[in-house]
C-alpha positions as CSV (number, residue, x, y, z in Angstrom):
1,X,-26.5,-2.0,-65.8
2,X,-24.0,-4.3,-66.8
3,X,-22.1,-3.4,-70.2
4,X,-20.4,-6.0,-72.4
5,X,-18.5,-5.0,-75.0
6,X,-16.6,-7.1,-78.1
7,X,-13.2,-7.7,-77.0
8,X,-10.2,-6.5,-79.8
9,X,-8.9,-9.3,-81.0
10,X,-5.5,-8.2,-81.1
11,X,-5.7,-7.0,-77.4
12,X,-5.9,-10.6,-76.0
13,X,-2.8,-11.4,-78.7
14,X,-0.7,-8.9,-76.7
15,X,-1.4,-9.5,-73.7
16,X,0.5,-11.7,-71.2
17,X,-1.7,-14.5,-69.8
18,X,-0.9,-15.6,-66.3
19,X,-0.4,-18.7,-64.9
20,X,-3.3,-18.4,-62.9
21,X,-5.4,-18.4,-66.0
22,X,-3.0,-21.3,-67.8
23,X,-6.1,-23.7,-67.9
24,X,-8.5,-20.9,-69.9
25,X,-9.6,-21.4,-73.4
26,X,-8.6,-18.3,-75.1
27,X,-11.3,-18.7,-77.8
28,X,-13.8,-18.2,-75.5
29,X,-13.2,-14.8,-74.6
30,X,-15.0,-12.5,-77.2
31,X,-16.0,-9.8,-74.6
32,X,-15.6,-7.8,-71.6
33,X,-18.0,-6.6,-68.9
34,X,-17.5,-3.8,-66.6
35,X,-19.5,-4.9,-63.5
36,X,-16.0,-5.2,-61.5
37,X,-18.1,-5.2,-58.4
38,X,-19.8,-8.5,-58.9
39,X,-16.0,-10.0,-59.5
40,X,-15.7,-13.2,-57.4
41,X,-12.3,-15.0,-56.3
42,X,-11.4,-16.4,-60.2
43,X,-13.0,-14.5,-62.6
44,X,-10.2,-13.4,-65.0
45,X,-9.6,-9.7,-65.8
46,X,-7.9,-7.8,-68.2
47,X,-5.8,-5.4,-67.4
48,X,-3.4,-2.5,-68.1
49,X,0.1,-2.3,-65.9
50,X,-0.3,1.7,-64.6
51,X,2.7,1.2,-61.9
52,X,5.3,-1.1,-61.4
53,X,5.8,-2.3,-57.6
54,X,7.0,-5.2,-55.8
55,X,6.3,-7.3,-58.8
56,X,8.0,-6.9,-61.2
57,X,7.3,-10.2,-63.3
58,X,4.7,-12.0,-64.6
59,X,4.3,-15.7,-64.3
60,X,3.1,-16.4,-67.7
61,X,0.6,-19.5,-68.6
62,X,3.5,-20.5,-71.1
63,X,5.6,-21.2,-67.9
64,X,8.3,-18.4,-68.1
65,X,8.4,-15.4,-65.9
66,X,7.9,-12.4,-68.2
67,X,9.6,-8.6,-67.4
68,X,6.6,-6.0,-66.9
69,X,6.4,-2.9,-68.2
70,X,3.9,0.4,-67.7
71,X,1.5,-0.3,-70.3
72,X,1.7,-4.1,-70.4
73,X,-1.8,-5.6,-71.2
74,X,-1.9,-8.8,-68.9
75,X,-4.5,-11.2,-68.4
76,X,-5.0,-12.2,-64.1
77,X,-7.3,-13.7,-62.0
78,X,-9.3,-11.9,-59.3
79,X,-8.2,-14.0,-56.2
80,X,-7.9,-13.6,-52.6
81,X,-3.9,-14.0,-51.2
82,X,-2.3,-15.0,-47.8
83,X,0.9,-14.4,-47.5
84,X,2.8,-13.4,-44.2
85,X,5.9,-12.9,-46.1
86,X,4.3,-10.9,-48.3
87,X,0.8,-9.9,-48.8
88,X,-2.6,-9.8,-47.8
89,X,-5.3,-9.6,-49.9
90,X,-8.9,-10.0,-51.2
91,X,-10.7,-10.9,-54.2
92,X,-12.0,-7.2,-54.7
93,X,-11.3,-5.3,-57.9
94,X,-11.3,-1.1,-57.8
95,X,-11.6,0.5,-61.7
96,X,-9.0,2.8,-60.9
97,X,-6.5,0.3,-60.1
98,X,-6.0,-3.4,-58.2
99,X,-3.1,-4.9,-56.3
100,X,-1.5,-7.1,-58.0
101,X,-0.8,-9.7,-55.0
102,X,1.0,-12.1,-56.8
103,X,3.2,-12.7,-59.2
104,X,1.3,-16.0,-60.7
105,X,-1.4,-13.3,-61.7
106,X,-3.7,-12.7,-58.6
107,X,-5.5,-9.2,-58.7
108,X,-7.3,-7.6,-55.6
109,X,-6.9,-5.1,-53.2
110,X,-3.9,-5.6,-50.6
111,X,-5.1,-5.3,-47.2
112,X,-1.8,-5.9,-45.2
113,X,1.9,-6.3,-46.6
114,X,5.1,-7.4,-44.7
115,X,7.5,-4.6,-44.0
116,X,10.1,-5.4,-46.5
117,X,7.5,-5.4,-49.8
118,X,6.7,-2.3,-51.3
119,X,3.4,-1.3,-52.9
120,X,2.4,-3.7,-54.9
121,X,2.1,-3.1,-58.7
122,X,-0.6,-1.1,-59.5
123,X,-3.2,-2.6,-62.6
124,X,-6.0,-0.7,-64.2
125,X,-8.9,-3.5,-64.7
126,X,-10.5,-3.2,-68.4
127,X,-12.7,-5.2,-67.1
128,X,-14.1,-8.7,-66.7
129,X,-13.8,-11.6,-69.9
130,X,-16.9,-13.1,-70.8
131,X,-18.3,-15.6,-73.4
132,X,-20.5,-15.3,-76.4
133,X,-23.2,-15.5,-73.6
134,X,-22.1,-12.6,-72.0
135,X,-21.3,-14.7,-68.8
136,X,-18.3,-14.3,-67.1
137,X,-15.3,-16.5,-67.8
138,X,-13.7,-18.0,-64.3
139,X,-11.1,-20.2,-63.6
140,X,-13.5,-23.0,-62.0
141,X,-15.2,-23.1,-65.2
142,X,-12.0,-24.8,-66.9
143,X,-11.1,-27.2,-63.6
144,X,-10.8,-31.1,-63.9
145,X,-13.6,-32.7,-63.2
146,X,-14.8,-33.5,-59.7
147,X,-14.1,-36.6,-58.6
148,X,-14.5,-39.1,-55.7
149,X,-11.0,-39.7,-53.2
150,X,-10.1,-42.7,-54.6
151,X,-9.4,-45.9,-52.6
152,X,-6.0,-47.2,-51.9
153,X,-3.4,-44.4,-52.8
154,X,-1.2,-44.0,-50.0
155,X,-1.3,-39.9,-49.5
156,X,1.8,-38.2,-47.9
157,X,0.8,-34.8,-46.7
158,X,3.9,-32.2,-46.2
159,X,3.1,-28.6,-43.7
160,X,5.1,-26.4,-42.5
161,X,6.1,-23.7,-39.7
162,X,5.3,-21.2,-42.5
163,X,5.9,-20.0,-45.5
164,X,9.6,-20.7,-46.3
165,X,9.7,-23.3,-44.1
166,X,11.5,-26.1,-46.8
167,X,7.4,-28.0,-47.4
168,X,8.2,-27.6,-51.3
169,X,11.7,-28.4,-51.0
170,X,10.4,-31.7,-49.1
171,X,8.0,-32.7,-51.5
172,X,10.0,-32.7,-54.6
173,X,12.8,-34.3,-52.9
174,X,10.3,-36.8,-51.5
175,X,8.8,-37.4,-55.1
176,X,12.3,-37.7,-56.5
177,X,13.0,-40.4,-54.4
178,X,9.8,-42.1,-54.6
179,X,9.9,-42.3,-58.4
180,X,13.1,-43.1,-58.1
181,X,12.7,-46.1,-56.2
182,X,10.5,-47.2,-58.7
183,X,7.0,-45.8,-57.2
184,X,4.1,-44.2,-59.9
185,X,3.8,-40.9,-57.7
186,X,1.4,-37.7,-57.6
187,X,3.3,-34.7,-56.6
188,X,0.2,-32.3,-55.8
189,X,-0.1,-28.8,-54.0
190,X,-3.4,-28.5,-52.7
191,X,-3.6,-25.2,-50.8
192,X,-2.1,-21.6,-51.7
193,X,-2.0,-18.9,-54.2
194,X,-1.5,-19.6,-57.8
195,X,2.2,-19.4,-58.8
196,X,4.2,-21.9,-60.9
197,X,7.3,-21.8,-59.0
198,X,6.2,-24.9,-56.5
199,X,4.4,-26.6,-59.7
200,X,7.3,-26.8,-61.9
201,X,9.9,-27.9,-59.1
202,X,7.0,-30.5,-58.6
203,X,7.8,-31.2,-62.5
204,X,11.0,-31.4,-62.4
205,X,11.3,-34.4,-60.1
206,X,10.0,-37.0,-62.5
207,X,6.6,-37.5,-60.7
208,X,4.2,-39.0,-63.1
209,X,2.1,-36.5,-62.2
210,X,1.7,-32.9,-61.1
211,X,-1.0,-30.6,-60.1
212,X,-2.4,-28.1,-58.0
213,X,-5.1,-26.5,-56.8
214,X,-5.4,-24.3,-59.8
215,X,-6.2,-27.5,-61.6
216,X,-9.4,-27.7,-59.4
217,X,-10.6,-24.4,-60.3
218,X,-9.5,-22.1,-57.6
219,X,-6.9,-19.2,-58.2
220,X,-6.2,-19.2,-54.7
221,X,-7.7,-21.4,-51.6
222,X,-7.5,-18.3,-49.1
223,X,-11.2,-17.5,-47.9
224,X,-12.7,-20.6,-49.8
225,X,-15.0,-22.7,-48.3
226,X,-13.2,-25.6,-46.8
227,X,-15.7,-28.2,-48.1
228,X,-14.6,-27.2,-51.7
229,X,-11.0,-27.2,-50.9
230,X,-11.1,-30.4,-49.4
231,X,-13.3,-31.7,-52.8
232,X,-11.0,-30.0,-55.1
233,X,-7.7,-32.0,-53.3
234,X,-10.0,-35.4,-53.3
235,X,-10.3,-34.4,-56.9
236,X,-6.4,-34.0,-57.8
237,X,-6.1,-37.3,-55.9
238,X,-8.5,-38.9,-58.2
239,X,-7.1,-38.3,-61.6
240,X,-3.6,-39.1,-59.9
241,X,-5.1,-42.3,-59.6
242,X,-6.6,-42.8,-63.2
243,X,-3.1,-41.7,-64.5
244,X,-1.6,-44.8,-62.5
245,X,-0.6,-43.3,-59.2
246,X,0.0,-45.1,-56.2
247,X,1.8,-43.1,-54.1
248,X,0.8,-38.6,-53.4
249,X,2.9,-36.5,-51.8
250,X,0.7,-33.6,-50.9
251,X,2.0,-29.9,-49.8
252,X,-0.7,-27.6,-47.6
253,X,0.6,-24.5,-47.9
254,X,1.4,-21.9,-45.0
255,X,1.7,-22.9,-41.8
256,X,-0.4,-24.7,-39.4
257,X,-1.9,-22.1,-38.2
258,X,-2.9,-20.8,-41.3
259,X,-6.6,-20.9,-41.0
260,X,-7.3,-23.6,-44.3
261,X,-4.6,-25.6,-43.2
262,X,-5.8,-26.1,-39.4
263,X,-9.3,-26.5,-40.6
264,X,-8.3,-29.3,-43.1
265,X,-5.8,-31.2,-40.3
266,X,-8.8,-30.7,-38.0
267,X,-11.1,-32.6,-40.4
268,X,-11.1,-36.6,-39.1
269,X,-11.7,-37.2,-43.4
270,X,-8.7,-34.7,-44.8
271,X,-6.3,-35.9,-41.2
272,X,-6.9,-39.5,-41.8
273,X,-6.3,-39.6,-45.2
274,X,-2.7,-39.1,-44.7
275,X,-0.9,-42.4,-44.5
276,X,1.5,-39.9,-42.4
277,X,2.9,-36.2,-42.4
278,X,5.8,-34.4,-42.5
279,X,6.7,-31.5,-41.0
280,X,9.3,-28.6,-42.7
281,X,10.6,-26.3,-40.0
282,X,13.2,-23.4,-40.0
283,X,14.9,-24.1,-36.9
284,X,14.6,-26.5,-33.8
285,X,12.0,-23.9,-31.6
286,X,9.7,-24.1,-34.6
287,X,9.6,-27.7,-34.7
288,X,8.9,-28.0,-31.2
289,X,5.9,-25.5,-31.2
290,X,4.7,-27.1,-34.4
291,X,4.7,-30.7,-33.5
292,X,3.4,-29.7,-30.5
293,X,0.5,-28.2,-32.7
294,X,0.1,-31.0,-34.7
295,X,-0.6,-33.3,-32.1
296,X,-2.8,-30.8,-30.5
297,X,-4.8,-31.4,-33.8
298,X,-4.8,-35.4,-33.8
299,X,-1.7,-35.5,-36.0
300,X,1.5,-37.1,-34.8
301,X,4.2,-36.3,-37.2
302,X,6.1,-39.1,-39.4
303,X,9.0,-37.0,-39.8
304,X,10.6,-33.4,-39.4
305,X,13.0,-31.8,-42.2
306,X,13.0,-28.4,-43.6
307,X,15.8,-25.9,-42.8
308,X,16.4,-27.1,-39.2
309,X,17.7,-30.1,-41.4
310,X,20.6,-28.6,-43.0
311,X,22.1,-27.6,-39.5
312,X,23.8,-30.6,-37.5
313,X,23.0,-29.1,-34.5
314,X,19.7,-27.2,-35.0
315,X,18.8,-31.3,-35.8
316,X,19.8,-32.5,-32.7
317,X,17.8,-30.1,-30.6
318,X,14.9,-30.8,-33.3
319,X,15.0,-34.4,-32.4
320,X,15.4,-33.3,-28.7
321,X,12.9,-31.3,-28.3
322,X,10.0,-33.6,-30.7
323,X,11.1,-37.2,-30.0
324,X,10.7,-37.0,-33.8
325,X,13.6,-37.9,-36.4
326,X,14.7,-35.2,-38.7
327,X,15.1,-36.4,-42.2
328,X,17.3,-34.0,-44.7
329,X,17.0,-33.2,-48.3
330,X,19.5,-35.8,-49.6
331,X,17.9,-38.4,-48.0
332,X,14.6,-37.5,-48.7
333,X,15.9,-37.9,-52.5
334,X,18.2,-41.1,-51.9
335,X,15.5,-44.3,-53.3
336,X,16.4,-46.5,-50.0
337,X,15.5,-44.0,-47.7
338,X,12.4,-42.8,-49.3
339,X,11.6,-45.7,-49.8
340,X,12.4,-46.7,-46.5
341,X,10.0,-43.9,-44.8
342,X,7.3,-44.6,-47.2
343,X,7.4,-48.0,-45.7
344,X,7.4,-46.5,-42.4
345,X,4.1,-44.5,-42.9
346,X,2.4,-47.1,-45.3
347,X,2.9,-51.0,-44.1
348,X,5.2,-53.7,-45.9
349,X,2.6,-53.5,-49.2
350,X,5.4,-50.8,-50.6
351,X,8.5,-51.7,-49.3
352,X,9.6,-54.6,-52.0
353,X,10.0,-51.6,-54.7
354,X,13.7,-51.7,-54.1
355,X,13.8,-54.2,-51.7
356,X,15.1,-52.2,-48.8
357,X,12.2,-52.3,-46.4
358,X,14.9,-52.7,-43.6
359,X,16.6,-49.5,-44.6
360,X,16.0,-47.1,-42.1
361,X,15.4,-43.1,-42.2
362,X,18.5,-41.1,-41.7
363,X,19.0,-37.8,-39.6
């Protein structure tokens, strides 16, 4: 039998709140429940630091990473994580101790970690926050609310090789340039693990708005049905739209053969909703095998850039080897030529921003 217990108030005072849970309200956590083995991907937990591993911050809600310590109250999502630079994991919470998976505040149990990570760090569930009900507080209970894709937003998607690939890099720089150019854009992340790195170098561009998947009410969209992935970015696109947004640039996260992100590019709805895509890849072989993917999957690639881009030569073998110009950082910032490739994907209707429709995208 499930027991709930009244929740200290001063515990939830002290304790560091994740980013993962950033869209909670506090005040409705007045109890805890100790049925950890009914925990689903976003319920939020809170727990007690008992060792510290490969993580040795905390994300915070507030937007600042935050040094742990052994003893640390924090307050994390139960989440599933895919990571091939890092982690593994699922949404499974042991009382004796969790994984903590990532440093945005995912707990689980780490099923396979790359070889440079150590164990992650090790947190003692106190259990599960619930309401005055006694139900279980979740993530999804605080998302936007669902909407309808809406009509006429030209939607940029951005995927990678893999992780570390330059996808982030490309949208902000993208969404820099865009706004820049005089363009209301969305700068959205709509597949990963919760984390606030990619959201606030999103912010930092100047795109009129910024969200991720988080906002839709998933901690993480690893093992999530793709039917509520794809509502939850249709979602994020729509309140783009009622805050004035024409243009989204939209990261998937991963690589292509990352199983979300080939379902979604599989899916004639998600695949045609991109006015075009970009591909980020580390090197000229990657760009090759991924565009090469991608077109396998119905998608021909707009443009490559990533990390190949910042090599002269790994560029030309890029374009070699893809037919495909490679487009670097700079000029994915620079208005004319964002401008320029927006006009490329989209039609004439958003060229006249700066009036450089004829400006075309440099390698």
């Amino acid at each position: 039998m499930t027991a709930i217990n009244p929740i200290v108030p001063d515990m939830l005072a002290q304790a560091k709140w994740a980013f993962s849970t950033r869209r909670v309200f506090r005040g409705d956590a007045v109890s805890l429940t100790d049925d950890l083995a009914q925990a689903v991907s976003g319920d939020v937990v809170l727990g007690r630091v008992e060792r510290i591993g490969s993580h040795k911050r905390i994300q915070l809600a507030a937007g600042r990473a935050s040094t742990l310590y052994v003893g640390d109250l924090v307050v994390l999502a139960c989440g599933d994580r895919y990571a091939p630079d890092q982690f593994e994991g699922l949404a499974e919470l042991d009382p004796d101790g969790a994984d903590m998976l990532a440093g945005g505040g995912v707990l689980g149990r780490m099923r396979h970690r790359h070889a440079r990570m150590s164990a992650p760090t090790l947190v003692v569930p106190l259990g599960l926050l619930a309401d005055a009900s006694g139900n279980r507080i979740n993530v999804a209970d605080y998302a936007l609310d669902k909407a309808a894709r809406p009509i006429g937003m030209t939607v940029i998607g951005v995927v990678g090789a893999s992780m570390n690939s330059g996808k982030t890099t490309a949208v902000a720089s993208l969404a820099h340039g865009l706004s820049a150019a005089g363009h209301r854009v969305a700068a959205i992340k709509a597949t990963g693990t919760g984390a606030f790195g990619d959201f606030n170098a999103f912010v930092d561009t100047g795109a009129r708005y910024v969200a991720d998947f988080t906002d839709a009410g998933m901690v993480s969209t690893y093992l999530q049905p793709l039917d509520r992935i794809e509502a939850g970015l249709d979602t994020l696109l729509a309140h783009a739209a009622r805050d004035g947004c024409e243009v989204a640039v939209v990261e998937l996260a991963d690589g292509v053969f990352q199983k979300e992100t080939a379902d979604l590019l599989r899916k004639p709805k998600v695949r045609d909703g991109f006015a075009g895509v970009i591909f980020a890849a580390p090197d000229a072989l990657a760009a090759a095998g991924g565009c090469t993917a991608l077109r396998g999957m119905g998608v021909e690639p707009a443009a490559v850039t990533g990390m190949v881009s910042c090599s002269p030569l790994g560029a030309a073998e890029a374009e070699m080897a893809t037919g495909i110009g490679v487009i670097a950082r700079d000029a994915l910032c620079d208005p004319a030529q964002a401008n320029a490739l927006l006009g490329k994907m989209s039609g004439a209707r958003h060229a006249p921003a700066l009036g450089v429709a004829e400006v075309g995208v440099a390698a």
